[in-house]
C-alpha positions in Angstrom: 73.5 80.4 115.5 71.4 82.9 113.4 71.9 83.5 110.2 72.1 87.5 111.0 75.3 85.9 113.6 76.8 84.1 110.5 77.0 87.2 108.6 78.4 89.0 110.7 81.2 86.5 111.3 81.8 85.9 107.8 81.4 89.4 107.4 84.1 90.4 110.0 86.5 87.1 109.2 86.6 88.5 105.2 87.5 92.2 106.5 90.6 90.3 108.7 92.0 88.7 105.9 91.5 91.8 103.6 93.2 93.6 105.9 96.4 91.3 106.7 96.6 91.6 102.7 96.9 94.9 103.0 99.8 94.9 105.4 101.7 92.3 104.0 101.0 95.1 100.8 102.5 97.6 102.7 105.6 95.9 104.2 106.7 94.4 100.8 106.1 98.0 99.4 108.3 99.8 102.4 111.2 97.4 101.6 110.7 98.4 97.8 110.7 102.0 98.2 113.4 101.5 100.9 115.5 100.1 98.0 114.4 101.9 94.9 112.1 105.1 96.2 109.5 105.9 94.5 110.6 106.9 91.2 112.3 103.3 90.5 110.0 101.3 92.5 106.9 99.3 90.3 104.0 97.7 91.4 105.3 94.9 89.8 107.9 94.4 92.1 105.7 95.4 94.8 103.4 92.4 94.3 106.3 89.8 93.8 107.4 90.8 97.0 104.4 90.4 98.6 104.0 87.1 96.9 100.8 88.7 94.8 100.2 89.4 91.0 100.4 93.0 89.9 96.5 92.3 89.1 96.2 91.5 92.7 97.6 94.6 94.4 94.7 96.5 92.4 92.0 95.4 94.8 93.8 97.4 98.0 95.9 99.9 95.8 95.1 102.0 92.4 98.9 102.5 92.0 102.3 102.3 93.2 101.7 106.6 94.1 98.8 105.5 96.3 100.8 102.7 98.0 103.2 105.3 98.8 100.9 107.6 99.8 99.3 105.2 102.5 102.9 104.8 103.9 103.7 108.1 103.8 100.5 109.3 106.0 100.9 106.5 108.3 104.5 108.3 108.8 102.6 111.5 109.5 100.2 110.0 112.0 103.2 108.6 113.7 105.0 111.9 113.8 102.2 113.6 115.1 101.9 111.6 117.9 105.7 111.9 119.0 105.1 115.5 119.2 102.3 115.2 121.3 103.4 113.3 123.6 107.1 115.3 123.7 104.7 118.3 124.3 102.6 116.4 126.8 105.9 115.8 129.3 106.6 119.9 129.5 105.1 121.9 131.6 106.0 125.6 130.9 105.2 127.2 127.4 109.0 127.5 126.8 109.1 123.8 127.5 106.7 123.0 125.3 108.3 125.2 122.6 111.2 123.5 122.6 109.5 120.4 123.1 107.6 120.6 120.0 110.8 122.1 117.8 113.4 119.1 119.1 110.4 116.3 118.9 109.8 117.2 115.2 113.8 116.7 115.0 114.1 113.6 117.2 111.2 111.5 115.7 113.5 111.4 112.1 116.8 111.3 113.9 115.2 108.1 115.7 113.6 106.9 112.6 115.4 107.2 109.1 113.1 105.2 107.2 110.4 107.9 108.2 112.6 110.1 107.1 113.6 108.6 103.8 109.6 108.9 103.0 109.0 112.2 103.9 111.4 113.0 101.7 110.6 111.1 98.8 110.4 114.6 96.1 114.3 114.4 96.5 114.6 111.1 95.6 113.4 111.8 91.9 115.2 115.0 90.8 114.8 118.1 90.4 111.5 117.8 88.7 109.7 114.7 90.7 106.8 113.3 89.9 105.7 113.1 93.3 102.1 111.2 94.3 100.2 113.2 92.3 98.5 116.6 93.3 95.4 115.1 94.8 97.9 113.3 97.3 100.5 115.6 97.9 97.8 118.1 99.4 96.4 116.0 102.0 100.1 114.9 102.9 101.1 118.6 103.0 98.2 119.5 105.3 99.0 116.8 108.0 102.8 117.9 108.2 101.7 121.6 108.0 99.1 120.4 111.3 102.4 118.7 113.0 104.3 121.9 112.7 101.6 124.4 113.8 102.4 122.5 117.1 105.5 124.6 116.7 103.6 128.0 116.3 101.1 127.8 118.3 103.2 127.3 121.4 105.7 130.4 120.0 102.5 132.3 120.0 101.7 131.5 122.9 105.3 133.2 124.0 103.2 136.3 123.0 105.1 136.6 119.5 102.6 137.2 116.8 101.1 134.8 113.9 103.4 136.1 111.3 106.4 136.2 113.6 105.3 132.8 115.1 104.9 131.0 111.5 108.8 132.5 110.4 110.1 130.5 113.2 108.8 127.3 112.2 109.8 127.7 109.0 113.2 128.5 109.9 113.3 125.6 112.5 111.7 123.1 109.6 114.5 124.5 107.6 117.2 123.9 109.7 116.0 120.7 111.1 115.8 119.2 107.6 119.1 120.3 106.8 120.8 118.3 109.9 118.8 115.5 109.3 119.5 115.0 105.4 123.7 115.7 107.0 123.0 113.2 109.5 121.4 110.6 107.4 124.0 110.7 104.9 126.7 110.5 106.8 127.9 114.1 106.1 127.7 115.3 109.8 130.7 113.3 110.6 133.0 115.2 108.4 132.5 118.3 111.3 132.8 116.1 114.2 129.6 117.5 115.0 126.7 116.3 117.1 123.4 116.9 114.9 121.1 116.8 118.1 123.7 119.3 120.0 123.4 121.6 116.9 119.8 121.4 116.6 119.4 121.7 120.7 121.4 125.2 120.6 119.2 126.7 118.0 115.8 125.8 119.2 117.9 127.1 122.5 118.9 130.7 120.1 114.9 130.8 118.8 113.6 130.3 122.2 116.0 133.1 123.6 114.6 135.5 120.5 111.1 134.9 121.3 111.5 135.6 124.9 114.0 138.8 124.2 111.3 140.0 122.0 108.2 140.1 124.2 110.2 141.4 127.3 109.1 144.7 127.9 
């Protein structure tokens, strides 16, 4: 074996075991925040469930906001990804419409945990802390790049750009407020089915665009 070979294996057998830290990181943080969100949640309590030191956790993670910030885009990457492939199974641009509106909805319907970390501002008040500006942008842009799923395929109804970006606002908006309902167990109080609710508006939106291009 050359030494070049040795290197490289070393090399590539230090990386593995960096990176299983790193997980076991993460899953000892998701339980934490899971518990305490991120307002109450320490690094402290981070490491002793991860069986580290606090010192520890500062080779992989500057703070507890950037552990929550890795989660939190790992979330993102995972919603974006459920909308593409919602999208992917349509076949008309009023399938893929409401294709991209319901699978924006279903992916935190099907996952609550996802949902408690995207949103994590509400969790700390009316004046959160959040992850810190230099965080919060990047994590803002990939949700803003799930979403434009949503316009583009209303633009490409034939609705305009400003028209287009209302309606996703107003389906983020309604969408969000079903799923903090259904996730707290305040949906039940109407007897109501949050994915039947959320179905008939993208149903009503669809029906607007459609009414408003028809000559």
């Amino acid at each position: 074996m050359t030494d070049s070979t040795k290197t490289s294996r070393n090399s590539a057998r230090k990386q593995a075991v960096k990176d299983m830290k790193r997980e076991m990181i993460l899953a000892a943080a998701r339980k934490i925040f899971a518990q305490e969100g991120l307002e109450g949640a320490s690094l402290r309590a981070i490491a002793q469930e991860a069986g580290y030191t606090p010192a520890a956790l500062y080779f992989h993670f500057a703070s507890k906001e950037a552990v929550y910030a890795t989660l939190l885009e790992e979330s993102l990457v995972r919603l974006q990804t459920h909308m593409d492939r919602a999208q992917h199974k349509a076949s008309s641009p009023s399938d893929r419409f409401s294709a991209a509106a319901m699978g924006f909805f279903e992916f935190y319907h099907l996952n609550p945990k996802d949902l408690d970390l995207g949103f994590y501002l509400f969790r700390g008040g009316m004046t959160p802390k959040g992850v810190g500006k230099d965080r919060n942008q990047p994590l803002n842009d990939q949700l803003t790049a799930a979403l434009s799923a949503i316009t583009d395929t209303a633009v490409a109804l034939g609705i305009d750009q400003a028209k287009a970006t209302r309606i996703t606002a107003e389906i983020f908006a309604h969408a969000t407020g079903l799923l903090m309902l259904a996730h707290t167990g305040r949906m039940r109080m109407f007897n109501l089915s949050p994915v039947a609710m959320m179905e008939s508006y993208v149903a009503e939106r669809l029906e607007w665009i459609l009414s408003s291009v028809t000559p």
